[in-house]
N, C-alpha and C positions, 0 to 999 in steps of 0.2 A: 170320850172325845169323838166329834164325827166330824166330818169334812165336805165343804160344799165346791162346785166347781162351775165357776159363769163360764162360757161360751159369747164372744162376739159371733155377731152374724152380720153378714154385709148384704144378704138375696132370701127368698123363702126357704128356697133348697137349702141353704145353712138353717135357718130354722128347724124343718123336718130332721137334717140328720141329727142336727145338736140335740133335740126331745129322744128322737131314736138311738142313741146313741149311751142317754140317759142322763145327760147333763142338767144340773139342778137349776140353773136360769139360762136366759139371751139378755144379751145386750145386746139389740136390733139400730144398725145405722147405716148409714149408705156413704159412697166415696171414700173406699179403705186408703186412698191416693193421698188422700186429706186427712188421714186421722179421724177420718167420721166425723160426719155431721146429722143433722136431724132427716130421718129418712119419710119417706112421703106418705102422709095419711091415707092413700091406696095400700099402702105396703105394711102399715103398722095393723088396721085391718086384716088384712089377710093373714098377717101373721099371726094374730090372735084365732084368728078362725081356725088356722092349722097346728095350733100346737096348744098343748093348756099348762106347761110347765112354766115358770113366769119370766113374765116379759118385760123388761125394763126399757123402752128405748132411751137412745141418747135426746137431749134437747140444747142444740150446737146449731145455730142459726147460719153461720159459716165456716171454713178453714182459717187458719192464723190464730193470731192473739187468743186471750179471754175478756178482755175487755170491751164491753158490750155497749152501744148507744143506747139512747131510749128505745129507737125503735126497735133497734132486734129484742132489748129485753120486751119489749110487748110482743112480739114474732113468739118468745120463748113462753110467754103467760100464754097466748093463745093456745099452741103444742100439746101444754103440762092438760090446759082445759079437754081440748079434743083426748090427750090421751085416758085421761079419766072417764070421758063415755065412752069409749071404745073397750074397757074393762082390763086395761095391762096391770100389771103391779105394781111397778114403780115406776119413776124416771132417773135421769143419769143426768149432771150437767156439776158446771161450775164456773165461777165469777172472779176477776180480780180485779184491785184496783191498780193503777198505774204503779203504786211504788212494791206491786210483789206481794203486798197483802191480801186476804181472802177477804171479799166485798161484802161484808156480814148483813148490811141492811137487806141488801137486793136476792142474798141466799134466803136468808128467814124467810121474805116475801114468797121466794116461788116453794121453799115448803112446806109455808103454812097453805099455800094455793093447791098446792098436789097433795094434800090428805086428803084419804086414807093413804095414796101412796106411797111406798117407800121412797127414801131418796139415798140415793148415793152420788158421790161426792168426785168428780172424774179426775184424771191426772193434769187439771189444770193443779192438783196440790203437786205437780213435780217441777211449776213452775214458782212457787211462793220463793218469800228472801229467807221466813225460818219456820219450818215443819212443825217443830213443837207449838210454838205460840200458833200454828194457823188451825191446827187438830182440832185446838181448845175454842177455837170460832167457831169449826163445823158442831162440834157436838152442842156448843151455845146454841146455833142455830135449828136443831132438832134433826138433821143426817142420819140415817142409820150406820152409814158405810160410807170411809172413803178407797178409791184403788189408788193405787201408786205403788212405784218401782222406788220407792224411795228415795226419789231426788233424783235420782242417775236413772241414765239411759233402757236398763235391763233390773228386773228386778234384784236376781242375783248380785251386781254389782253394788247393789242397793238392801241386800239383805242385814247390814248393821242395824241401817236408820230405820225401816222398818221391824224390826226387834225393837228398838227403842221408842217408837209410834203404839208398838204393840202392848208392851209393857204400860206405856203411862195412858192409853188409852182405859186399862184396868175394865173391860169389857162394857163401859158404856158405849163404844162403838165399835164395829167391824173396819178393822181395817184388812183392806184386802190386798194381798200381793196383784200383780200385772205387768205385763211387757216381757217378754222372750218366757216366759213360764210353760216348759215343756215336760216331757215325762222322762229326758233325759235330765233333771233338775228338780224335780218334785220334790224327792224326798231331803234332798239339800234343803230346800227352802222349807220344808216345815221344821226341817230343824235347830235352821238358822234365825227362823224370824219367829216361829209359834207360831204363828196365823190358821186359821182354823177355815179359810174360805178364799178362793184364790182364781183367777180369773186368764184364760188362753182365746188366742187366737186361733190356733189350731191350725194354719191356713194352709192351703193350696193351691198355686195357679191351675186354670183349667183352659182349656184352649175354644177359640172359639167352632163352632158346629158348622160355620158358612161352608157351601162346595165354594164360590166364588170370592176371592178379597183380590180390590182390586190394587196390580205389586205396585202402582205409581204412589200411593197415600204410604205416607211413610206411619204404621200407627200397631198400637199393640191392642190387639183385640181379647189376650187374655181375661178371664175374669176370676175374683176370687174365690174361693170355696174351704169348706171343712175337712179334713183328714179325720174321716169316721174312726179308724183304728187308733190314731193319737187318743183322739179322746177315750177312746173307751180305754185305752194301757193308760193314762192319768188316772182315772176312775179306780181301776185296778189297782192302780198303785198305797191310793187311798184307802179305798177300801181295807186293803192290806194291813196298813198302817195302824187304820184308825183300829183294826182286830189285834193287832200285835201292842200297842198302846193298853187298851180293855186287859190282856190275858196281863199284860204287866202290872196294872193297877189292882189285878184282882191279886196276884200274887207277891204283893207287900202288904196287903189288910190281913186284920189278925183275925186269927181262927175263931169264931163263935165260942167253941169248947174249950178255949186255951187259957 
């Protein structure tokens, strides 16, 4: 058993620590205010120049809904394009249609559009009307991964349905835990839901570096950032697991000589 761990990144400096830190992907987005949206082709560039652990950005044309016009789904075809010459891994996105169902046409379209890239499947699945039937679109649709908290707010709160995602997914897809996933929870969630690859924010506010803000604007200049220690005690924690797992499987196979 091994275990993988995405990292959000909202700036480079998330970037740099998440790779340094050891984190097996990013998921690269801007506007953590907003739940992330598609972050800017200056920025997805550089990320790639600064890090070679893989890069998924989000492709979320605005905040709100999932329900996309035409033009932003062409906003979103443009993205997935640029993201493919800029050499990322994957991208991140997802569709619905008004009544809560996964928009199967419009998904296929932008995965068949981003191969060779991965695609995973974002927590617009914590908005559908039913998980199971919606699973069974993504992996129609060719997803490698969906993330979701499984319906609810925090993954943990949601660690049933994801066990139940996990199980009937029978590893044609990753599904990935996300949302409040910390290293105070780790090990609860792998073994509440089995999921083999799981996704944090890590975050922390930072303050901003001005000598001068002026005290009349009423405004929060904090920005977001990575908790380098968090990740790396998830990691650890992992790590741990995934050795303590191995020693266990080794030690219910039968003896060679027996």
């Amino acid at each position: 058993m091994s275990f993988q761990l995405e990292v959000i990144a909202f700036n480079i400096e998330s970037c740099v620590i998440a790779e340094r830190s050891g984190a097996n992907r990013i998921e690269l987005c801007d506007n953590p205010h907003d739940g992330g949206t598609t972050p800017s082709l200056g920025m997805i560039q550089l990320a790639r120049e600064k890090t070679t652990i893989q890069l998924f950005p989000i492709i979320r044309p605005r905040a709100g809904d999932f329900l996309y016009s035409e033009d932003e789904f062409s906003i979103m075809k443009r993205d997935i394009r640029a993201c493919k010459e800029i050499g990322c891994d994957g991208v991140v996105f997802g569709i619905l249609n008004p009544d809560g169902t996964v928009d199967a046409r419009r998904t296929m379209k932008l995965v068949e559009l981003a191969y060779p890239l991965e695609v995973t499947f974002h927590r617009a699945f914590d908005r559908v009307e039913d998980p199971y039937d919606s699973l069974e679109i993504i992996i129609e649709a060719g997803c490698q991964r969906i993330l979701t908290s499984g319906c609810k707010p925090t993954a943990l709160e949601g660690a049933f349905t994801i066990q139940q995602l996990v199980k009937q997914a029978d590893e044609r897809i990753i599904v990935m835990p996300g949302s409040g996933v910390r290293s105070s929870n780790i090990l609860d969630l792998i073994k509440e839901t089995g999921a083999k690859e799981f996704h944090t924010s890590a975050r922390i506010s930072t303050q901003s570096n001005m000598e001068y803000q002026n005290p009349l604007m009423n405004e929060n200049l904090e920005s977001i950032s990575l908790d380098e220690s968090e990740i790396k005690k998830i990691l650890s924690l992992l790590k741990t697991e995934m050795i303590s797992s191995q020693d266990a499987d080794g030690a219910m196979a039968p003896r060679k000589d027996a």
